[in-house]
TIDRENRO-227410 format. One line per 8 residues: number of its first residue (from 0); their letters; for each residue x, y, z of C-alpha. Coordinates in steps of 0.02 Angstrom, whole numbers. Layout:
BEGIN
NUM> A> X/Y/Z ~ ... .
END
This chain:
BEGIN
0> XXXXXXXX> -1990/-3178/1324 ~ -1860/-3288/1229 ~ -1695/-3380/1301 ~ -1603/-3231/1216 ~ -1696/-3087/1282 ~ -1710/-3142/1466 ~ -1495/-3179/1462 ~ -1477/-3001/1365 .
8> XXXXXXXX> -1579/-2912/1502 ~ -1504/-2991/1638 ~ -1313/-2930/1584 ~ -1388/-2741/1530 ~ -1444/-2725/1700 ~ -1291/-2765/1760 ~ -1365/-2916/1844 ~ -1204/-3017/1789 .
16> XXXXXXXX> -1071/-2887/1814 ~ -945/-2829/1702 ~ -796/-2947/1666 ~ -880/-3077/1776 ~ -896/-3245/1715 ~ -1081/-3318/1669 ~ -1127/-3458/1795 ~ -1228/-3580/1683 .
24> XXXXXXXX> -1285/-3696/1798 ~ -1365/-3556/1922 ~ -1432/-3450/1782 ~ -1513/-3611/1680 ~ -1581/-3656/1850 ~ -1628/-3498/1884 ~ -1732/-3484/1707 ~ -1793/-3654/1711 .
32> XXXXXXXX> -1703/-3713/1538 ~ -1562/-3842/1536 ~ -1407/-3778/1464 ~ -1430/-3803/1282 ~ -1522/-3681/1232 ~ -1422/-3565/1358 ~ -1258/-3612/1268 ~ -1355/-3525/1115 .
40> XXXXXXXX> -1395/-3391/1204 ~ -1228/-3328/1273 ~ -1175/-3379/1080 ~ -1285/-3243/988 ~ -1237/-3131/1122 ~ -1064/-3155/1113 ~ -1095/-3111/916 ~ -1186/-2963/988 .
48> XXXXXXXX> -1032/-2923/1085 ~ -1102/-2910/1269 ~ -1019/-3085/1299 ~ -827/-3153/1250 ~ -783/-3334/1241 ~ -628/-3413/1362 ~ -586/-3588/1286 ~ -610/-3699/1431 .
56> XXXXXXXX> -663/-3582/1550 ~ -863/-3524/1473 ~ -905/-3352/1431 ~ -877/-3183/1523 ~ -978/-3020/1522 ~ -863/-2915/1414 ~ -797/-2737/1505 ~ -851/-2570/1458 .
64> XXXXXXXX> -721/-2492/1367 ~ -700/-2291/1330 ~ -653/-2383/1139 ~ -782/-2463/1155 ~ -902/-2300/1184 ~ -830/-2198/1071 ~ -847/-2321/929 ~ -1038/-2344/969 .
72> XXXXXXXX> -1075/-2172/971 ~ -985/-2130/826 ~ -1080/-2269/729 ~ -1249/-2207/793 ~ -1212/-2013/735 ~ -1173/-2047/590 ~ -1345/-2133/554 ~ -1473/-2090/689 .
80> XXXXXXXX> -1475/-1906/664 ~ -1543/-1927/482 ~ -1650/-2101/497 ~ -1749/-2000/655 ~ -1779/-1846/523 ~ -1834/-1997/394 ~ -1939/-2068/533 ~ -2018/-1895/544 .
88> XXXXXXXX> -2075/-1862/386 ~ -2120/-2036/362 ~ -2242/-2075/523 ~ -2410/-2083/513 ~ -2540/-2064/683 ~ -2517/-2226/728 ~ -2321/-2203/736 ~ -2332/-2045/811 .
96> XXXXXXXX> -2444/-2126/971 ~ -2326/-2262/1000 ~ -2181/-2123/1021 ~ -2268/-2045/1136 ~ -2333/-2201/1235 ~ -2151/-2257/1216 ~ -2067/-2088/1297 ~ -2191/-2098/1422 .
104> XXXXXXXX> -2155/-2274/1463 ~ -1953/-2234/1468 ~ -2000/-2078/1595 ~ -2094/-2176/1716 ~ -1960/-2287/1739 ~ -1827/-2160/1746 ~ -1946/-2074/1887 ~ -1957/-2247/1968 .
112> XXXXXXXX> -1775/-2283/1941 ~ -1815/-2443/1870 ~ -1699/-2572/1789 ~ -1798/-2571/1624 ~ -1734/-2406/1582 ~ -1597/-2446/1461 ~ -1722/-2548/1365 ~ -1849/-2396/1359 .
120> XXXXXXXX> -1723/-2271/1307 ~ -1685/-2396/1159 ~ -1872/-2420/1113 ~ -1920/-2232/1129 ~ -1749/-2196/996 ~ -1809/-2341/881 ~ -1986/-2279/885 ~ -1939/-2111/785 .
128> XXXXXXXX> -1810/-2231/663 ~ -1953/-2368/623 ~ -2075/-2256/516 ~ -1958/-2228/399 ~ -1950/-2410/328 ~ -1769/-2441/320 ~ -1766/-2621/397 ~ -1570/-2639/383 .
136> XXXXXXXX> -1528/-2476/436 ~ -1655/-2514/599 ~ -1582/-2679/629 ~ -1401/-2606/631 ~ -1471/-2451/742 ~ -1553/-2565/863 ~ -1373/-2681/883 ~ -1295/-2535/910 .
144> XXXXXXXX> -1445/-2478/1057 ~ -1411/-2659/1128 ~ -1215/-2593/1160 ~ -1258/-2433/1212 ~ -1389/-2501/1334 ~ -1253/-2512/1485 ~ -1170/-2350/1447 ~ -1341/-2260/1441 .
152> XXXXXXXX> -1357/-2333/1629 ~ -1176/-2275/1679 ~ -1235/-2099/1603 ~ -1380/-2095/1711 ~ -1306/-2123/1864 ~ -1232/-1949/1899 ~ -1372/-1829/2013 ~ -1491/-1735/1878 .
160> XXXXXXXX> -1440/-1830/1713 ~ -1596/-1914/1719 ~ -1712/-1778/1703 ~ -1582/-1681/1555 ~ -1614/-1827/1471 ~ -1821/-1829/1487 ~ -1816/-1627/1425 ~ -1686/-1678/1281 .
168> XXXXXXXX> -1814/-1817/1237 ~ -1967/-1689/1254 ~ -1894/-1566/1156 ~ -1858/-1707/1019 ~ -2016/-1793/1030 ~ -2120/-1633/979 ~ -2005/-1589/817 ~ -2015/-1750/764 .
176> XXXXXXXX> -2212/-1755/783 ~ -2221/-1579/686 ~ -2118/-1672/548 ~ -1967/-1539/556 ~ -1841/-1654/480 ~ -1711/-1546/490 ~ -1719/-1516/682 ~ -1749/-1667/725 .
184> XXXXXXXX> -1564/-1744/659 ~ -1499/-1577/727 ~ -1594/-1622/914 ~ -1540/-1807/899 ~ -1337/-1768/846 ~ -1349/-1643/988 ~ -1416/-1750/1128 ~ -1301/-1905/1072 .
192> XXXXXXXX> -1139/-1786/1069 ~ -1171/-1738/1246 ~ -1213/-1902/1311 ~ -1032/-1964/1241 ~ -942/-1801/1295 ~ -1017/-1858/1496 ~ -937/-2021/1444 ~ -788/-1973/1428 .
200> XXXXXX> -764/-1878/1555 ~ -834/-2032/1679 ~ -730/-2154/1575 ~ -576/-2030/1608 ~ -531/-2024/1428 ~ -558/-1829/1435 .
END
């Protein structure tokens, strides 16, 4: 796993808390690098927007914001819905197995509560994008996944989210393997309007 990765996971999981500062020295010790290629690191990230710059002062984990939300969600209905129905009449068996293997994986860790379950939502929403062959609209999809990834963990937190989410997934998964375009951006518009509507309600913005 790369500088980059290893620095993103750490401030998804909420490792390095929100609107903390990053301690360089402990976290290149802790990763074994010197602070170089750190520095470059916290630099893509902070073009990534988990991280903000302080002249003289290093970089801080930027705050979750209900702006912030709202303008990620937004982004992703208005191309998710339609790139998942692409993805769906573009897969082939070999897509179709790594959806499943990839839902599986993200239910597993939700049942295990595991801190890898922001990443697994993001690769089990990316696996029913990918097929379709769109490589910018994928890239810009999986930037906006990376800013989602600690607002799908705030989601999560509230007593049965967690398995609303796995039947919201099921019911998705199997449209989208049966190639029904049409419910499939229905199913994926659906599930991402109520995830937002919980946000704002635990972001207190309605």
């Amino acid at each position: 796993m790369s500088v980059l990765d290893q620095v993103r996971d750490r401030i998804l999981s909420g490792a390095v808390g929100e609107g903390r500062p990053v301690r360089q020295d402990a976290l290149a010790a802790e990763l074994g690098i010197s602070k170089i290629p750190l520095r470059e690191a916290l630099a893509r990230l902070e073009q990534e927007g988990l991280v903000r710059a302080e002249a003289n002062r290093g970089f801080f984990v930027r705050s979750l914001s209900a702006a912030e939300a709202e303008e990620v969600y937004a982004l992703r209905l208005s191309l998710e819905p339609e790139a998942a129905a692409a993805g769906a009449l573009a897969a082939v068996d070999v897509d179709r197995e790594r959806a499943v293997a990839a839902l599986a994986a993200l239910e597993d860790a939700i049942d295990r509560q595991a801190g890898s379950v922001g990443a697994l939502n993001r690769a089990f929403h990316l696996a029913l994008v990918r097929p379709a062959g769109g490589a910018l609209t994928a890239d810009i999809l999986s930037r906006l996944h990376v800013l989602s990834e600690r607002y799908v963990r705030v989601h999560l937190q509230p007593s049965g989210r967690d398995e609303r989410a796995n039947v919201e997934h099921r019911h998705l998964l199997a449209r989208w393997i049966e190639r029904d375009g049409i419910a499939v951006a229905a199913l994926t518009r659906e599930h991402l309007a109520r995830t937002l509507a919980d946000l704002r309600r635990q972001l207190g913005t309605d």
